[in-house]
N, C-alpha and C positions, 0 to 999 in steps of 0.2 A: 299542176293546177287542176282544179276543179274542174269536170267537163259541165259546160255548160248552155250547147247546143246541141242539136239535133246532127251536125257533120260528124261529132265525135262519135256516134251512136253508128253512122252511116259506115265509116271506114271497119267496124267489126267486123261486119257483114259479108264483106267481099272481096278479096284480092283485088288490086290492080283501081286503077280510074274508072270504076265503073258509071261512077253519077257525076251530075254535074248543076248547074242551077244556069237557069234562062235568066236571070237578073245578078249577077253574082254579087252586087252591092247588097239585094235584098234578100236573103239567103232564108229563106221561109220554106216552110213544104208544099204550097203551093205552085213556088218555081223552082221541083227537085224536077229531075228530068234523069232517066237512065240513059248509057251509052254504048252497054254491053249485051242489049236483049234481052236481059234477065229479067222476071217482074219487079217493080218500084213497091217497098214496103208499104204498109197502111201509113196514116199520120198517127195512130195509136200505138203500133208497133216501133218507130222513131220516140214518140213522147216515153213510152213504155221502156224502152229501150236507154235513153240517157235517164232515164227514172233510173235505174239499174247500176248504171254507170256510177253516178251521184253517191247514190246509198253507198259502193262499194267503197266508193272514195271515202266518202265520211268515216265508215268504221274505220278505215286503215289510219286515217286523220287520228282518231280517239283511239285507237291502240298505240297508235305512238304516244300521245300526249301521256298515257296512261304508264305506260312503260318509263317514261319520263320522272313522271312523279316519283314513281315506286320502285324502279330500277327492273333490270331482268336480266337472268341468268348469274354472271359473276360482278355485272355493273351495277353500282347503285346509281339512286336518280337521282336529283336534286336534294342539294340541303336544305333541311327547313328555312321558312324567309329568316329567323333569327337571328342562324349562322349564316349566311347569306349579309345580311346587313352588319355582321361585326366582320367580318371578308372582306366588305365595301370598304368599313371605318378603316380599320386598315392598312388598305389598298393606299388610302386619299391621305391618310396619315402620314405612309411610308413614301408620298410623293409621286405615287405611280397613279399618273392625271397621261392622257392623251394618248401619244404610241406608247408610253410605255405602260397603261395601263391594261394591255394585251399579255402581260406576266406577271400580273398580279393574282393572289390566291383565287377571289370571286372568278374574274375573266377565265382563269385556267381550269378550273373547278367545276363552270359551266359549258363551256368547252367541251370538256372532256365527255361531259354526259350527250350532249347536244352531238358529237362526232360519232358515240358508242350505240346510241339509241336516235339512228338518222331520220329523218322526215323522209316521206316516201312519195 
């Protein structure tokens, strides 16, 4: 999942339980609170910081997707939507509607790539 607060950014920083939050419902930088002695980041440094996080995620988001597409190394990606859609025809042709439509060409085909070139 996406990082999408400031805790995610917090636990990089430092082995062990170091922080903690004086409201822990409210979980803002205003009630970070250290517990280990050590100084308490900036609120720039925190924003800066899952900034970082985010971005990283993203790329790794769009290399996958990308690889997907186009395939990588000895896997290809996805078949164009065309074959794709005569995969489907098919599939619903040949009867393979509900469970059993988990062994059908499309299902297996996407699958395949989807398992080879995994989300990260």
């Amino acid at each position: 999942m996406r990082p999408e607060h400031i805790e995610k950014y917090l636990i990089t920083v430092r082995a062990g339980q170091w922080f903690g939050w004086t409201d822990s419902s409210n979980k803002i930088y205003a009630n970070l609170i250290v517990h280990d002695g050590g100084s308490k980041p900036t609120e720039k440094e925190c924003t800066d910081g899952l900034a970082a996080l985010q971005a990283e995620w993203d790329e790794e988001q769009k290399e996958y997707k990308i690889q997907r597409i186009t395939g990588v190394g000895d896997t290809s990606g996805y078949p164009n939507i065309r074959t794709q859609l005569d995969q489907l025809y098919h599939d619903m042709k040949d009867g393979k509607l509900g469970v059993a439509a988990t062994t059908g060409s499309w299902f297996v085909g996407i699958t395949s790539v989807k398992t080879a070139i995994a989300k990260t």
